[in-house]
C-alpha positions in Angstrom: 18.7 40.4 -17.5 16.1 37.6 -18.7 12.4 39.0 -19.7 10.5 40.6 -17.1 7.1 40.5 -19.0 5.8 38.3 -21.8 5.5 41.3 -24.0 9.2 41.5 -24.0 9.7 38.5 -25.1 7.4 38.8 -28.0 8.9 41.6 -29.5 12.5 39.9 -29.5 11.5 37.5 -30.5 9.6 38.7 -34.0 13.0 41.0 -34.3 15.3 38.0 -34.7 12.5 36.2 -37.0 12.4 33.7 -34.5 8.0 35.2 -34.0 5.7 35.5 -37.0 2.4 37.5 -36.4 -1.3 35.2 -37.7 -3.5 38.9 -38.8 -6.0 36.5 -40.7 -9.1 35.9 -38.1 -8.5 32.6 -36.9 -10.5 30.5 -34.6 -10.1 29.1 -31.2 -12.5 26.4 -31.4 -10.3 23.6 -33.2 -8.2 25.8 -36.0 -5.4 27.3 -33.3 -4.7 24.7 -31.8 -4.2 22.4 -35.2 -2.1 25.4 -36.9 -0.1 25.5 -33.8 1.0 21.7 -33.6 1.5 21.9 -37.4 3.9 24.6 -36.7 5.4 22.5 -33.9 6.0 19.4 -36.4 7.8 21.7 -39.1 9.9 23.3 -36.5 9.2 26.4 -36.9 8.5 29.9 -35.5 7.1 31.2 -32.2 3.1 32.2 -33.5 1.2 35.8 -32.1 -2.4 35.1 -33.5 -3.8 38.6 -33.8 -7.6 38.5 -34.9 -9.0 36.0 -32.3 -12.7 35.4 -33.1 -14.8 36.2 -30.6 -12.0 37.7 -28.2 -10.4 41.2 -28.3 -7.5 39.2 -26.4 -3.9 38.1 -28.8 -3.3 34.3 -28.2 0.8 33.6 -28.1 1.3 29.7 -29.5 4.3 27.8 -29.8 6.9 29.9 -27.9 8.5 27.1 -26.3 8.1 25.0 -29.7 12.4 24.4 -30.1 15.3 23.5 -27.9 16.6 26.3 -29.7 14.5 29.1 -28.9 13.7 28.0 -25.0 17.5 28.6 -25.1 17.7 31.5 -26.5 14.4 32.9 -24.1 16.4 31.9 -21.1 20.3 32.6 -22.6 21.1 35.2 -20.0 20.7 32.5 -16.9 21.4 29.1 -18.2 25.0 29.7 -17.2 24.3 31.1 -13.5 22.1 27.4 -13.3 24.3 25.5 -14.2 26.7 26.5 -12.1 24.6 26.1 -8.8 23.9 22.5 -10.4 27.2 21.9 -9.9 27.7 23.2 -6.5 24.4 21.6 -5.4 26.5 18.4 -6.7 29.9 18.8 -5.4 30.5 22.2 -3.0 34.0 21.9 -3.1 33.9 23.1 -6.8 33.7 26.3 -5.5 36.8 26.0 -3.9 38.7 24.5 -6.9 37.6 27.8 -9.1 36.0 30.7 -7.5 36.2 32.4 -10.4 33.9 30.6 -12.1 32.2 30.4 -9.4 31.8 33.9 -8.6 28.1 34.6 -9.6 26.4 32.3 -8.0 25.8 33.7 -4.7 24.6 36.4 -6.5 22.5 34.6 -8.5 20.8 32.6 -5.4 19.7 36.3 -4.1 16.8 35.8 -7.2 15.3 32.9 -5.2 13.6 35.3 -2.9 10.1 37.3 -4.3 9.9 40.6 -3.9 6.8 41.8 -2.3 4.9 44.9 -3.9 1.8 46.7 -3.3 1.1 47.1 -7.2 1.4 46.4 -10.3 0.6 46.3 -14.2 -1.9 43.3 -13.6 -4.3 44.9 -11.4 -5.1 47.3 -14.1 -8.1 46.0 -15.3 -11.1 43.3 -14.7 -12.5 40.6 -17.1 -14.8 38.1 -17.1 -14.0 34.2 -18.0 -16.3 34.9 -20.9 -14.1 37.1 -22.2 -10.5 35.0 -22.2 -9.7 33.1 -25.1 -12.0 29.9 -25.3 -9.7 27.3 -26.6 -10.6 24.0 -27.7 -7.8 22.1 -28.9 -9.5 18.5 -29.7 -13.3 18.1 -31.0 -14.9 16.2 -27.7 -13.5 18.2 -25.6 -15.8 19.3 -23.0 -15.2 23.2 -23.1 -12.5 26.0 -23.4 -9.1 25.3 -21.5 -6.5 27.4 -20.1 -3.7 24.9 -21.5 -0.6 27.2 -20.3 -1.6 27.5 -16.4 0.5 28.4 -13.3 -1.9 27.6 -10.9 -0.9 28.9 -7.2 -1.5 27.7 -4.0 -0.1 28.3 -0.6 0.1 26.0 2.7 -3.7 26.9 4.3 -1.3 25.4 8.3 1.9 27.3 7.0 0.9 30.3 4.5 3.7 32.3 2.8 5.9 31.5 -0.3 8.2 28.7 1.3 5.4 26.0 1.6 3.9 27.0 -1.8 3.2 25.2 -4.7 2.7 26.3 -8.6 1.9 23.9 -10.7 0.6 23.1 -14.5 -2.9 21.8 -13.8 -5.3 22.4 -16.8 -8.0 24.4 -15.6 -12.0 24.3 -17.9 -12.9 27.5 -18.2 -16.8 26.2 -19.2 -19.0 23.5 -20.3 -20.1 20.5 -18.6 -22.3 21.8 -14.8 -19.7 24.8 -14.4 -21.6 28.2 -14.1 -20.3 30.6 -16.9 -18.1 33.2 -15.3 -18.3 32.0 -11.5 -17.1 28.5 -12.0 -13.7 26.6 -13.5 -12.6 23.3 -13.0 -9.4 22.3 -12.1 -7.9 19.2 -12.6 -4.7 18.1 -10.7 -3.1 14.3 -11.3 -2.1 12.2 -8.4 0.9 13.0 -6.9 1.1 16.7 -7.2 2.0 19.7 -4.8 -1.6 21.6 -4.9 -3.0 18.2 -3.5 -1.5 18.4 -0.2 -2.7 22.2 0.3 -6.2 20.6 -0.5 -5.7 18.3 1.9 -5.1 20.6 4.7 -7.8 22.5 3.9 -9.6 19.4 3.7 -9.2 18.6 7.4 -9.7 22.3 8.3 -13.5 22.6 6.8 -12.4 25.7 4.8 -11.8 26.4 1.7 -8.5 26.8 -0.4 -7.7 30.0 -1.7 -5.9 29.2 -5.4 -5.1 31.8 -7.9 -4.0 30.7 -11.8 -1.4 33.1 -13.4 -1.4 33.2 -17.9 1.2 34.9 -19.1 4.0 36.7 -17.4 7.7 36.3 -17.5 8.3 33.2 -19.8 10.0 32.0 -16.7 6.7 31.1 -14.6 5.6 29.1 -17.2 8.7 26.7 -16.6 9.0 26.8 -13.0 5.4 25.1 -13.1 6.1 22.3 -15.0 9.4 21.8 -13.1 9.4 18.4 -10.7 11.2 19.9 -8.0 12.2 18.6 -4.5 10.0 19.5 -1.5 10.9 22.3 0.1 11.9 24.3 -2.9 9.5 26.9 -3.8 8.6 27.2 -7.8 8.4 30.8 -7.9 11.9 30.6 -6.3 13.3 28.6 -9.3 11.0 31.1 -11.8 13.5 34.0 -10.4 16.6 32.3 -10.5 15.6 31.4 -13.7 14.3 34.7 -15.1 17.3 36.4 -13.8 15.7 38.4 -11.5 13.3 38.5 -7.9 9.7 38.1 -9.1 7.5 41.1 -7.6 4.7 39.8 -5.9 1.6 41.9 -5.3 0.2 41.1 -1.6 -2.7 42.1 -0.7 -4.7 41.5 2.2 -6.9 38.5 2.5 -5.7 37.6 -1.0 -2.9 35.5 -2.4 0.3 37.2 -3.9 0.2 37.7 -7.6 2.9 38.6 -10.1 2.8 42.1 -11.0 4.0 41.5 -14.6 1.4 38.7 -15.1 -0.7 39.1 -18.3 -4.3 37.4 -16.0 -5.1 35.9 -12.8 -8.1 34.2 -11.7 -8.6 34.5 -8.0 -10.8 32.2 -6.2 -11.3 29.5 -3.9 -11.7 26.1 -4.0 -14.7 24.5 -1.7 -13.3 21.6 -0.3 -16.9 19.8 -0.6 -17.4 20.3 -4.0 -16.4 18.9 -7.1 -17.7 18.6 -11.1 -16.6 16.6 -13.8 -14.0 18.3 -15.5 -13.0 17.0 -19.2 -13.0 15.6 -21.8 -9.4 16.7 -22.6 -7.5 15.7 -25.7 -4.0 14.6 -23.6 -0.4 14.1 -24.1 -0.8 10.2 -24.3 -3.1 10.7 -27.7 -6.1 10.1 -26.2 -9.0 12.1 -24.1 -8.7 11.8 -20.8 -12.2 11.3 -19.7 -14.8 13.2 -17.8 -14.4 12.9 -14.1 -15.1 14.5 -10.6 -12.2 17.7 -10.2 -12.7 20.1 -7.7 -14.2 23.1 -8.8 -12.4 26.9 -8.4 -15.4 29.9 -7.0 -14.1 32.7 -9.3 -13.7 36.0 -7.6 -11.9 38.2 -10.2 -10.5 38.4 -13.2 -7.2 40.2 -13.6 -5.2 41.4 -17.0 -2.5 44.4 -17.3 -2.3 46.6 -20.6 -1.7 44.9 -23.9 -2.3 41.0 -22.2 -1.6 38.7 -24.2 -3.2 34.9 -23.7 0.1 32.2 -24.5 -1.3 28.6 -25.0 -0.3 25.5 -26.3 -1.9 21.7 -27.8 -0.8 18.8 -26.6 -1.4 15.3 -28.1 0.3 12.2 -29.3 3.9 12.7 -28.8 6.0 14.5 -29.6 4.4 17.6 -29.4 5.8 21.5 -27.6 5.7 19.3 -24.1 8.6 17.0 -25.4 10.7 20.2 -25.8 9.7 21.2 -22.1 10.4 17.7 -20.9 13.9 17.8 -22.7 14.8 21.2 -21.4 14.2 20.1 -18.0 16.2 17.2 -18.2 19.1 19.6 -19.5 18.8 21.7 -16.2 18.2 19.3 -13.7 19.2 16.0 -15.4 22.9 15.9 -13.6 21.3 16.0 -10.3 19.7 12.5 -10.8 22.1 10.7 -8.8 22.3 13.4 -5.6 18.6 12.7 -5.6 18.5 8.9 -6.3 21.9 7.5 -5.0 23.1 4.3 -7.2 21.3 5.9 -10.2 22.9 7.0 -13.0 20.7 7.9 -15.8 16.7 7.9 -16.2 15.0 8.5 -19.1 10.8 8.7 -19.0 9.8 8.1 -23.0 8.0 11.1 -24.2 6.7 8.9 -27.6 5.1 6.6 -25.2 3.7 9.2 -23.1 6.3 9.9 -20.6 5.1 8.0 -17.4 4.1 4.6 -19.0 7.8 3.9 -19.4 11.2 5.1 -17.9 14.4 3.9 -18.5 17.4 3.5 -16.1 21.1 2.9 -15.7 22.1 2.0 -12.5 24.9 0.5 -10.1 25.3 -2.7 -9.6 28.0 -3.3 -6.7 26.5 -6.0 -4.5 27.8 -9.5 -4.4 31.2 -8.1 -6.9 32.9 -11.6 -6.6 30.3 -13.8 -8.3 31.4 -15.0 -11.4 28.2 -13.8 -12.9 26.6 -10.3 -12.5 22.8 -10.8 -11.3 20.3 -8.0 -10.5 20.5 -7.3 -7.0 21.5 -3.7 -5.8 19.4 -2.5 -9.5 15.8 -4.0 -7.4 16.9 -1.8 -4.7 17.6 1.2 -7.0 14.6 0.6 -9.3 12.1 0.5 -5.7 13.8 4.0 -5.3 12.8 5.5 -8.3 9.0 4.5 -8.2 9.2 6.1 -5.2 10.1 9.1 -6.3 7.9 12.2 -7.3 6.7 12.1 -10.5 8.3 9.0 -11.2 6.5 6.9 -9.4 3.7 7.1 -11.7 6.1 5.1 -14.0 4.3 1.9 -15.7 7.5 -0.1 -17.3 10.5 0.4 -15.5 13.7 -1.1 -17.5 17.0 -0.9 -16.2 20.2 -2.2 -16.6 23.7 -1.4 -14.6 26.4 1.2 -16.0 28.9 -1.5 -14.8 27.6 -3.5 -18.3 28.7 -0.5 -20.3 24.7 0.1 -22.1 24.5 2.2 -24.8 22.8 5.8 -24.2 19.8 5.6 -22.7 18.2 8.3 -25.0 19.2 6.2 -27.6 16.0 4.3 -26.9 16.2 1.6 -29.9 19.6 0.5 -28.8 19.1 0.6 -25.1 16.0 -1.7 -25.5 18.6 -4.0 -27.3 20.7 -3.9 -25.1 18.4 -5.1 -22.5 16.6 -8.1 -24.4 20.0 -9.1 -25.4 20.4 -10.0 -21.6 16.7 -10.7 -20.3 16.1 -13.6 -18.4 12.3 -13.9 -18.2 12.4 -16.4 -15.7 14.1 -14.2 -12.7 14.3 -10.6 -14.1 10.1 -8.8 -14.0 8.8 -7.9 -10.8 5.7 -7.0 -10.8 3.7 -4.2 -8.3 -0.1 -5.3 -8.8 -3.1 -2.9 -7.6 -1.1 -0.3 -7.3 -1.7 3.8 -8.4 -0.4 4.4 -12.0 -1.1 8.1 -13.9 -4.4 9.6 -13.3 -4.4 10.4 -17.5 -3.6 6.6 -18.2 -6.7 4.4 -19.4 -4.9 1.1 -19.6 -5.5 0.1 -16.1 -8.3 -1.4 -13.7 -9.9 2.0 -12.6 -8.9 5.9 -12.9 -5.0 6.4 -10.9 -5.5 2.2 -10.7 -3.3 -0.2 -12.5 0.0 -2.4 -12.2 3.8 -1.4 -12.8 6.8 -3.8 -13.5 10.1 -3.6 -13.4 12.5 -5.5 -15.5 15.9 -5.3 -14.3 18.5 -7.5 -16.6 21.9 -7.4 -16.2 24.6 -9.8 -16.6 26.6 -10.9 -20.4 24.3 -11.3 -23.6 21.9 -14.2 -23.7 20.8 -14.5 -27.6 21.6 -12.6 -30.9 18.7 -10.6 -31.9 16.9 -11.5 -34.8 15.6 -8.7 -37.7 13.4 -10.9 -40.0 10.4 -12.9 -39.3 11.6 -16.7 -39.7 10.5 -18.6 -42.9 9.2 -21.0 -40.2 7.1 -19.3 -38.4 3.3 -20.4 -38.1 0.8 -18.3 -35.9 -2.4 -20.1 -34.5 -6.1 -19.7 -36.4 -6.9 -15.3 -35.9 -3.5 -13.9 -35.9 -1.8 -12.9 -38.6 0.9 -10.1 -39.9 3.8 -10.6 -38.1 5.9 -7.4 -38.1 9.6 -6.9 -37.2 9.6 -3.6 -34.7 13.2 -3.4 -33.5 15.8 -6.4 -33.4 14.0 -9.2 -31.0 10.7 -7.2 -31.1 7.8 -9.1 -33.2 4.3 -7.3 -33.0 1.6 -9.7 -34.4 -1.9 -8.8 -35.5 -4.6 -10.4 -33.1 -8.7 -10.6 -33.4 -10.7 -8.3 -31.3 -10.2 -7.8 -27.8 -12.5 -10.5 -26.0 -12.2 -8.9 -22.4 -11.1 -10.5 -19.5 -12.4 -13.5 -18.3 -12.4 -14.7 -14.7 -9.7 -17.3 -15.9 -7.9 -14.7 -18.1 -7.5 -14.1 -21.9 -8.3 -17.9 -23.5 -7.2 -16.3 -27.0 -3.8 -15.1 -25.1 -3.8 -18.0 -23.8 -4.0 -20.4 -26.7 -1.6 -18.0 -28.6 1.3 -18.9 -26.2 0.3 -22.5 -25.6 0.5 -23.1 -29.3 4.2 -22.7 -29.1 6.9 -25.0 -28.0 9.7 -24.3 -26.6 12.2 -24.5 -29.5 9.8 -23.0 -32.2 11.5 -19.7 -33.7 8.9 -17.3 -32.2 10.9 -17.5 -29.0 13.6 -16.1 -31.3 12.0 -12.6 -30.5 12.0 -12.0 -26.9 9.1 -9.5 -27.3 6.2 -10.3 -28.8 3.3 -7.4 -28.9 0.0 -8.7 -29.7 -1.6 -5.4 -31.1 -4.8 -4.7 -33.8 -2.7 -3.0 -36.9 1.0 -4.9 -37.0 2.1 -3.3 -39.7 1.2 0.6 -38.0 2.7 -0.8 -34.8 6.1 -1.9 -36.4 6.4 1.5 -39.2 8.4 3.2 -36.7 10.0 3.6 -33.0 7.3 5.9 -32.1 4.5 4.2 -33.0 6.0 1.0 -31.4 6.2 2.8 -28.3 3.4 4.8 -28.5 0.6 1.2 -28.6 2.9 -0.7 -26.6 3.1 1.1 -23.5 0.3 3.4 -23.6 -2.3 0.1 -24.7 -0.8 -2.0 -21.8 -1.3 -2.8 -17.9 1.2 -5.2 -17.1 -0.7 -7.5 -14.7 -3.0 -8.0 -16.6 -1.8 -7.5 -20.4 1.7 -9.3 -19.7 2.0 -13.0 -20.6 4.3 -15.5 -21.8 4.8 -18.5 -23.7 5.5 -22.0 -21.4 5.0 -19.4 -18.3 5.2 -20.7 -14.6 4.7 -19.2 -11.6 7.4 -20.0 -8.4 7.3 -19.4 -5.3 5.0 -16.5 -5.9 7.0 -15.2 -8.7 6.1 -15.2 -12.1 7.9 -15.6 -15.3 8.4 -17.9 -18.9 11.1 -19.6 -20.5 10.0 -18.6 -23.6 9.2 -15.7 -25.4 7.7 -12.4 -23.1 4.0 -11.8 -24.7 2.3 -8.2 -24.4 -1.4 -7.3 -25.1 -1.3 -4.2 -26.4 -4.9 -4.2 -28.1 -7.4 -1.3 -27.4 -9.6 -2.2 -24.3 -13.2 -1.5 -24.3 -12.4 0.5 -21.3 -9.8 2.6 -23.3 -9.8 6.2 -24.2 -10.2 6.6 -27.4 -7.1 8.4 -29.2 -7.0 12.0 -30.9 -7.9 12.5 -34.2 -7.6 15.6 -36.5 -10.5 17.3 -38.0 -10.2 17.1 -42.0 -12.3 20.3 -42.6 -9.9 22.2 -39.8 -6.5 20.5 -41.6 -7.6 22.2 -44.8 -8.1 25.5 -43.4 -4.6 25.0 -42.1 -3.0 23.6 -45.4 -4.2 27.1 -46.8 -2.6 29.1 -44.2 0.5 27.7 -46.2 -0.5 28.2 -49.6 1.5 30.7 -51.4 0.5 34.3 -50.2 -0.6 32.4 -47.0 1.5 33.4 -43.4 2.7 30.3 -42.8 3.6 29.8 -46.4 7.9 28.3 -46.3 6.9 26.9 -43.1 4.5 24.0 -43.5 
């Protein structure tokens, strides 16, 4: 039941076609990474690249790369999930049908590793040298293990039940690290590792971490998962696997998974730290080189026949959407047990997941006015930005269930649906100098920027228009104005000036220009970007400059805009800045030369010929 090693998976894969074998020498400096996001855009097949150059190691891309085939990986204990979902939700189901219910005790015995005093991956030793040196984007600053479970345990209250495994990209070289006794490891705000740092912090000593590759497809899930405290991931890799993870333990080390393909053992100094990055990101841009603390390897582990599974993020959506959308289909029913009042949340993977969530929630307070206002929603919304991972949210929309919104993943609608009933003058809130995503560029510093929330609720306000109005006239240096969604304008502005002490004066004199009857104010959203026509070609796109390119304190304005009583807002149209910043990252591109090499791969004759 489920897949024990990664090997196993492999060959059941390539049996049901589902896994197509790369034999041609391919390269991981650039060329597997591109092939494998190709791959992921056509939808197609799970990739085993053979002839590695430089490495006698197989690399294993695009396994998680379809709804369909993460399905089909885990088929054997979706079922057994569900069903403690369910009983996590409502207990007395159990009662009702215990039946169905039969297996899940059963299946809550897999939360518990086993220990063992072996096991395949302590049969040889490597060097980092020796792993696959990946490089996915051309300023990156050195290989990266892109696929990490990196472990870490309590350093006040040791064991499995206080520890943490998480998906932080560890640089395997480059930059100051030394080759072979150094890796960097960098972890974003707001993750489980950084409270084990802490306390070792405040001890003087340093943190024993380990980082598993490979292994039962399950561990590769469980570290990505945003689970409560208190819930172990290698607990929810088991119950997910379908069976109790054996766990080498040895002493003075941490436990390992026997059936791991490599571990790197080591210890983080709790004095030191390197700059870690350049990374090519899942917003579409490099995250920047920065200060990360910095891992002392001690060994190098790999079992028989390893194999080194990898993926490439980038702009969205890329084989992180399909573990973002997975997740949500295991865990997304729970959302209201954790969040009372809320009903459905929705972070945008096309504009790079935290910069924008969007909500459904209740709105029962105050039932007898004759017209609904947000008021329990501002409660709700606090909730969620003080939630886990969603806290790092950026834009926060959200509207109540009581108003009957369209699906929330049914993200052109939904936004509709809400600037249908915005009422700029009462419905953003603003949090200013507050922490925003550690891999988001748009703000005043690194983890530094603003967040609002707009919360609109209530009957529809204005009919949405879908064509630019024959009379509308745009002040002297902007130009191109381009229809995004129904109500959404973006407009082509000059050059970014940079902020002034007294704010944007070519912002400024954009939305003074206006009056209050003239037909921009049609549009309730007006995005002031550098390429209107890019910007407005699709939803993604749209997304993608709007809320990556944005920091709401500072890039949100709006024309005739007041402030009152400490709260801001405009009875016209809502204006955002969404031009690149000097201070921006800059975005991903693709390497021609590397693009060919791939269009030949699906030439006739080529392996991935049929497929892209």
């Amino acid at each position: 039941m489920g897949y024990r090693t990664l090997k196993d998976c492999v060959f059941d894969l390539e049996t049901r076609g589902d896994l197509i074998r790369i034999d041609a020498e391919t390269d991981p400096n650039i060329e597997i990474g591109a092939i494998q996001r190709r791959v992921y855009q056509a939808g197609g097949p799970a990739l085993l690249f053979t002839r590695v150059k430089g490495c006698r190691f197989p690399m294993l891309g695009n396994l998680f790369g379809t709804m369909a085939r993460t399905e089909f990986i885990f088929r054997d204990t979706l079922d057994d999930i569900r069903r403690l979902v369910e009983l996590k939700i409502n207990p007395t189901a159990v009662l009702k049908n215990p039946k169905e219910y039969a297996g899940a005790p059963l299946a809550a015995l897999r939360l518990l590793p086993r220990r063992v005093s072996r096991g395949p991956i302590l049969d040889h030793r490597a060097t980092i040298a020796e792993l696959p040196q990946l490089k996915s984007w051309p300023m990156d600053g050195g290989p990266f293990v892109t696929l990490p479970q990196v472990y870490s345990e309590s350093p006040r209250r040791p064991g499995f039940r206080f520890s943490n495994l998480g998906m932080y990209r560890v640089q395997l070289a480059g930059n100051a690290y030394r080759l072979n006794e150094e890796v960097g490891v960098h972890y974003q705000i707001h993750r489980g590792i950084g409270v084990h740092h802490a306390e070792a912090i405040e001890r003087g000593e340093p943190l024993r971490v380990s980082v598993f590759v490979g292994g039962p497809p399950s561990m590769t899930v469980a570290a990505v998962m945003p689970l409560p405290e208190g819930l172990p991931e290698l607990s929810f890799a088991g119950l997910l696997g379908g069976h109790r993870l054996a766990m080498v333990c040895r002493p003075g080390e941490l436990p390992m998974p026997a059936e791991a393909d490599f571990v790197i053992t080591g210890t983080i100094d709790p004095a030191k730290t390197l700059p870690e990055g350049p990374f090519g990101d899942h917003l579409g841009y490099y995250s920047l080189a920065h200060p990360f603390p910095v891992l002392r390897v001690e060994n190098v582990w790999h079992r028989d026949d390893a194999i080194w599974p990898f993926t490439s993020v980038g702009r969205p959506p890329q084989e992180d959407t399909t573990f973002g959308a997975f997740i949500h289909e295991l865990t997304g029913s729970l959302i209201p047990e954790v969040l009372p009042g809320v009903k459905a949340v929705h972070a945008v993977d096309a504009a790079g997941v935290h910069p924008l969530l969007l909500a459904v929630g209740s709105e029962r307070y105050v039932p007898y006015e004759a017209e609904r206002v947000p008021r329990e929603l501002l409660t709700i919304a606090s909730a969620i930005l003080g939630n886990g991972q969603l806290s790092l949210a950026k834009y926060l929309f959200i509207t109540p269930h009581e108003d009957n919104p369209p699906d929330i993943h049914h993200i052109d609608e939904f936004l509709a649906f809400i600037l249908e009933r915005a009422d700029w003058r009462r419905d953003l809130h603003f949090h200013t100098r507050t922490t925003i995503d550690t891999l988001d560029y748009s703000g005043s510093g690194l983890n530094e920027g603003s967040k609002v929330i707009v919360a609109a609720a209530g009957p529809k306000r204005r009919d949405l228009l879908t064509e630019v109005p024959a009379r509308l006239r745009l002040p002297d240096g902007f130009t191109a104005p381009s229809v995004c969604l129904p109500g959404v304008l973006a407009v082509t502005g000059p050059a970014f000036p940079g902020y002034g002490d007294n704010g944007l004066p070519d912002l400024e004199r954009f939305c003074a220009s206006f009056a209050p009857d003239d037909p921009i104010n049609r549009f309730p959203l007006v995005v002031i970007v550098d390429d209107s026509p890019f910007t407005a070609r699709t939803l993604n796109n749209f997304l993608w400059v709007t809320f990556t390119r944005s920091n709401p304190a500072a890039d949100i304005h709006g024309i005739g805009a007041s402030v009152r009583c400490k709260h801001w807002g405009c009875e016209g149209a809502l204006v955002i800045d969404a031009r690149v910043k000097p201070h921006h990252a800059p975005p991903l591109e693709e390497v021609p030369e590397i693009e060919r090499r791939v269009d030949a791969l699906g030439a006739p004759g080529g392996p991935l010929h049929g497929i892209i």
